[in-house]
N, C-alpha and C positions, 0 to 999 in steps of 0.2 A: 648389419654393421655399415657405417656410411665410408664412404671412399674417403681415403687420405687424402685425393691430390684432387677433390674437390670442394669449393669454397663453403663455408657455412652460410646457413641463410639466418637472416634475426629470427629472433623466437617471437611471436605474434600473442600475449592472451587475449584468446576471442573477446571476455567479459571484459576485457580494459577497453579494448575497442569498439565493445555496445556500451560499454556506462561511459566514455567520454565523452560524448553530446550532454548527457545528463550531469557530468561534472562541471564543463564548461557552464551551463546555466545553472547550477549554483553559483560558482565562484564569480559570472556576472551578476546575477538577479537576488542571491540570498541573505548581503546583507540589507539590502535595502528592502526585499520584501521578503521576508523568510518564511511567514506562513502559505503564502503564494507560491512560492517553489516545492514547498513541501505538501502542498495539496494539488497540485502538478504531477511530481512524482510519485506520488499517491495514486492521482489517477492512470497513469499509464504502467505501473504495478498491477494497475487493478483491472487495469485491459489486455494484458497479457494473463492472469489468472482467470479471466473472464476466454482467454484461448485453452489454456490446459483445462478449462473446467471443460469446456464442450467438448476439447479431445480427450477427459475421461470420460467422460459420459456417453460418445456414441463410441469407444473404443469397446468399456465395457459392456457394452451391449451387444458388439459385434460379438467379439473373443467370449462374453461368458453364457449367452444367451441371456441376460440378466432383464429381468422387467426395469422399465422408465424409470419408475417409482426408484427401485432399488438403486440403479445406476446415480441415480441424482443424489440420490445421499451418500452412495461412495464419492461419486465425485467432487464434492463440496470441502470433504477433508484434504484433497490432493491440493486442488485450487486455494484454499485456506494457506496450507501451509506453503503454498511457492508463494504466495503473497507475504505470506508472514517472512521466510528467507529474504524477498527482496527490498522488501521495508526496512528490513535491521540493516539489510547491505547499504541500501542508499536511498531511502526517501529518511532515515533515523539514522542517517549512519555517525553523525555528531550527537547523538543523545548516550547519555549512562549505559552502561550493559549490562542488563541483567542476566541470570542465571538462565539457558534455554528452558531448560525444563519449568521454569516460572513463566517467562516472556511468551512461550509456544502456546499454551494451557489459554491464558489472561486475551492474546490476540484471536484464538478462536471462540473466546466466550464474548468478545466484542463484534466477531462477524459474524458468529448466531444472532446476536440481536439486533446488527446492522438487517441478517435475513429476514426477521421477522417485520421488519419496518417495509422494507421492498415488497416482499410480498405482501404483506397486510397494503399497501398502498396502491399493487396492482391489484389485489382484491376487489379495494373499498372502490376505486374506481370503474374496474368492469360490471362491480355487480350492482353499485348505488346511482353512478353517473350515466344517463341515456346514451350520451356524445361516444364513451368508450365498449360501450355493449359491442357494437360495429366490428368485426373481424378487422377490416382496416383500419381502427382507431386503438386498437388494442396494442400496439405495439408504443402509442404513446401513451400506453398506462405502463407498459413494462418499463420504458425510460423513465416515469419518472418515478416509478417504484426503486429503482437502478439510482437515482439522484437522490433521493430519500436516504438509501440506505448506506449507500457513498458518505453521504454528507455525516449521517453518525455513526459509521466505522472509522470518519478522519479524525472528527471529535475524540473518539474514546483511543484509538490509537497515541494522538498525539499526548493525551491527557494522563491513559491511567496503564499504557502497553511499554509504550516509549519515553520515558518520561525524560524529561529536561534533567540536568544534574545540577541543582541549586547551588552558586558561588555566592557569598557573601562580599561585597564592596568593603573596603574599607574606608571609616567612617572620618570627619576629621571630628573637630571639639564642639563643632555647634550643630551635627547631625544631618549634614550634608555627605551627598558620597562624593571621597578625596579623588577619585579618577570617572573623569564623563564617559570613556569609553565602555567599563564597566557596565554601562546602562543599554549601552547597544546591544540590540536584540542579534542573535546569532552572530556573532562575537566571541570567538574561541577564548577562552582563560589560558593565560602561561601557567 
């Protein structure tokens, strides 16, 4: 029970104080470039899930004695889903909201075959390209396995997980649209 005749301190939420850098650069950088921000916060989403993915994975290895194998495909669904949390909180946090139990489902069936791309890409490159054969070269086939599959996890994200919420402009009589703001890309609707 806190002492009476001592003052209160402000209440601090931790996440208001990590997502306000990331708010701040929306509200400078997103109307003007809003796929850019949003493939920004995208990426650093996806490099924090890219941290819980490796602390599931030698976590559950430690604690369960679990094989590599096994670990990594636990670990994928953990990583999966803090990405998928933190995408609806703020790299989507202006898109429609779907139903979880749809939105959760649709985003991990996007970053299975985001995985599929990455690794098929560090595959195709350690096993076909001489330059990445190399144990030291190898880590720039995991990168750009990692950029491959980045690039079409943001596509189907943005496309078919997150979707935009279609407004209709109103039109005047010769089929122009009657407000130019309308047409502005991330441009909230009243």
């Amino acid at each position: 029970m806190p002492d009476p005749g001592m003052p209160r301190l402000p209440q601090v939420r931790v996440f208001d104080v990590l997502l306000a850098p990331l708010r701040r650069f929306r509200r400078a950088y997103g109307t003007r470039y809003p796929v850019l921000v949003e493939f920004v916060q995208f990426g650093l989403v996806g490099g924090s899930g890219f941290v819980v993915d490796v602390a599931l994975f030698l976590g559950l290895q430690a604690a369960f004695g679990l094989q590599h194998e096994v670990a990594r495909a636990l670990s994928f669904w953990g990583s999966a889903s803090w990405n998928w949390a933190w995408n609806r909180a703020v790299t989507f946090a202006d898109r429609r909201r779907t139903r979880k139990r749809f939105q959760w489902p649709a985003f991990v069936l996007s970053s299975l075959l985001g995985f599929v791309v990455n690794w098929g890409t560090y595959y195709l490159l350690t096993n076909h390209v001489e330059f990445f054969r190399s144990e030291g070269s190898r880590i720039l086939a995991l990168f750009a396995g990692v950029v491959a599959g980045m690039g079409l996890n943001f596509v189907l994200a943005r496309s078919f997980v997150f979707v935009r919420e279609v407004v209709a402009a109103p039109v005047d009589n010769v089929g122009q649209v009657a407000d130019e703001r309308a047409r502005e890309p991330g441009r909230r609707r009243a």
